[in-house]
N, C-alpha and C positions, 0 to 999 in steps of 0.2 A: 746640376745633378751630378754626384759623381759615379764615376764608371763599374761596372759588374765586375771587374776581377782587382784582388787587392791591389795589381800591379799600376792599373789605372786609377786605384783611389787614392795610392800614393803620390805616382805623378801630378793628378789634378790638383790634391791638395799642400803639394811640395811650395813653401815658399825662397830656402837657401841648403844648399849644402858647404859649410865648410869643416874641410880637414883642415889637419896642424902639417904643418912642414915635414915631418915625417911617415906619414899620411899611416897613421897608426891609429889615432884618435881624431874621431871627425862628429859633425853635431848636422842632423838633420830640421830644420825647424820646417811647422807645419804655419797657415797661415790664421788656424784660430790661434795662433801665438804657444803653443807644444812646439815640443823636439822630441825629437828621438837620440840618444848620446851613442855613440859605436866605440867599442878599443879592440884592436888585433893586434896587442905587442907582444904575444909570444903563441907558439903553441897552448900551452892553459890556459893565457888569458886573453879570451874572444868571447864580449858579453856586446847587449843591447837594452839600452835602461831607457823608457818612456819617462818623460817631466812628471807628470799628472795622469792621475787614472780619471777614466773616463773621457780623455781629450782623443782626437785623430792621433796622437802620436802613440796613446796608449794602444789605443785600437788597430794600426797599421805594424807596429811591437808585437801584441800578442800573435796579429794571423802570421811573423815571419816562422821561415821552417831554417833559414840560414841567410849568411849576408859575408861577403867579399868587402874586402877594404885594401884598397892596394895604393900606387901613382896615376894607375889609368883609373878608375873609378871607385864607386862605391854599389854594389849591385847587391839586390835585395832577392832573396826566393822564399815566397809563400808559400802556403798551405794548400792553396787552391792551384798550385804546379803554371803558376803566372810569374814576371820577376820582371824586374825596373832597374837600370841603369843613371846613377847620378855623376856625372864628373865636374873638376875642379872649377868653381867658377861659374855651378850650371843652378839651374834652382828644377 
């Protein structure tokens, strides 16, 4: 069962996080096989594109309200004022 706040439905159903070397663009995959794709390479361009509508990844996409991508991690903030910390190497 996954958990009541999007913060927990993400971690539970988190299978990998990786970022690129520059840690600007990074790919969340989910474990029904979604991702989530993230870019922060500039002030304009900071987007979040789910794989597949209707997957966990689509559905963890629409509830974000914003999301961090830096060297130290990749932190998500939802809708429902909950957020989840991913870093390099973590799933």
């Amino acid at each position: 069962m996954l958990g009541d706040t999007f913060s927990e439905r993400a971690r539970q159903a988190a299978a990998s996080y990786q970022p690129n070397a520059g840690f600007n663009h990074a790919f969340l995959h989910f474990r029904d096989g979604s991702y989530i794709e993230f870019e922060h390479s500039s002030r304009t361009s900071r987007w979040a594109r789910a794989s597949t509508a209707g997957t966990m990844a689509d559905k963890i996409c629409l509830a974000l309200h914003q999301f961090r991508l830096n060297a130290k991690h990749l932190q998500l903030f939802f809708e429902d004022g909950s957020d989840v910390e991913f870093g390099k190497g973590e799933s």
